[in-house]
N, C-alpha and C positions, 0 to 999 in steps of 0.2 A: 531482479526481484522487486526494484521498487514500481516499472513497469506494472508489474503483475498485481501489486498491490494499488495501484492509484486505478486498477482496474476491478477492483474490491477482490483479487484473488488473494489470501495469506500463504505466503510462502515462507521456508527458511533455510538453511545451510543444511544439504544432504548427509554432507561425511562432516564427523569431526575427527580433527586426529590428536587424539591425547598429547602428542612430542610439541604439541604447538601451546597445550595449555600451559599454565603459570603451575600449577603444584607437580607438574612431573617434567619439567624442561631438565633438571638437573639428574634424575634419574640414569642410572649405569648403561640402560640399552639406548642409549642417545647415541652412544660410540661405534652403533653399527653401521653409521653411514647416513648420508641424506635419504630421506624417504619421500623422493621426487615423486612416485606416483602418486601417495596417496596427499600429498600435497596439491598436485595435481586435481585431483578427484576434489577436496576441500572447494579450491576455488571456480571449479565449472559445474559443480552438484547440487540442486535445488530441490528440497522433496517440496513435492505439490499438493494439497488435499485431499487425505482418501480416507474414510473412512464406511464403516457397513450402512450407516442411513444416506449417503450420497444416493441420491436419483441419477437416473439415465439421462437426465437434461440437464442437470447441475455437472455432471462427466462432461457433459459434450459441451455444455458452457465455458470450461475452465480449459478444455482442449483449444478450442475455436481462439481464447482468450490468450492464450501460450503463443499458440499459431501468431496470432497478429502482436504480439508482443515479439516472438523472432523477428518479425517480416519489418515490423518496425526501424529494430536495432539495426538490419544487415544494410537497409537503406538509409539509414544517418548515417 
């Protein structure tokens, strides 16, 4: 994310999982178990900017920007 941001793109955390917040950690359905996926999902999920006035070159900008922001990562 900060990648993407030091790239002027604002990104932020895709999934939130309520079991993880501070006003329901104590709550009764905690006792069903780990919820390894959606845990899962929290930490590798990133929503990217999309909204109805997004241009076609502001899309393909923030693609291109994602792209070399992977390409980045996998080689450090």
């Amino acid at each position: 994310m900060q990648a993407l941001l030091d790239r002027g793109i604002a990104t932020r955390r895709g999934i939130m999982c309520a079991h993880r917040e501070p006003a329901y950690r104590n709550q009764s359905w905690r006792s069903v178990g780990p919820l390894s996926e959606s845990e899962r999902a929290q930490e590798e999920c990133i929503l990217l900017p999309i909204y109805h006035q997004l241009t076609k070159e502001e899309q393909e900008l923030i693609a291109s920007e994602l792209r070399e922001a992977i390409t980045a990562e996998c080689i450090a």
